[in-house]
Residue, then its C-alpha position, 0 to 999 in steps of 0.5 A: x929117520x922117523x920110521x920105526x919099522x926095520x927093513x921098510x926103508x924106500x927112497x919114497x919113505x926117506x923123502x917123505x921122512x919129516x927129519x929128512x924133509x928138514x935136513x934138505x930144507x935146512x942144506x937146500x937140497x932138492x929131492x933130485x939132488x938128495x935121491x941121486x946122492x942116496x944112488x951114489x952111495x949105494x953104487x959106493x957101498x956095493x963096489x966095496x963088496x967083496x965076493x958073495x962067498x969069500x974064501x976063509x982065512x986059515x988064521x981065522x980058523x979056531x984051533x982044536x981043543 
């Protein structure tokens, strides 16, 4: 990825990326093809989340000094 501003990262920019651009050229992968992997992967990524708000483990809790 070229971008060098964090948190700006969008489909549109990912697809105009000239790394990405010559990785898809290179696989011949289409636009539609690369854009519905990205969805799949990030449909993967936010069922592996657990609870917003997990309960804590008492074994991670610090002992008193």
């Amino acid at each position: 990825m070229c971008t060098t501003t964090f948190g700006t990262l969008t489909l549109a920019a990912l697809l105009s990326d000239p790394l990405t651009r010559a990785m898809m050229r290179s696989d011949g992968v289409s636009e539609r093809d690369f854009a519905a992997l990205l969805f799949r992967v990030k449909d993967s990524l936010a069922d592996r989340e657990g609870p917003a708000d997990p309960m804590p483990n008492p074994e991670w809790e610090l002992a008193e000094v």
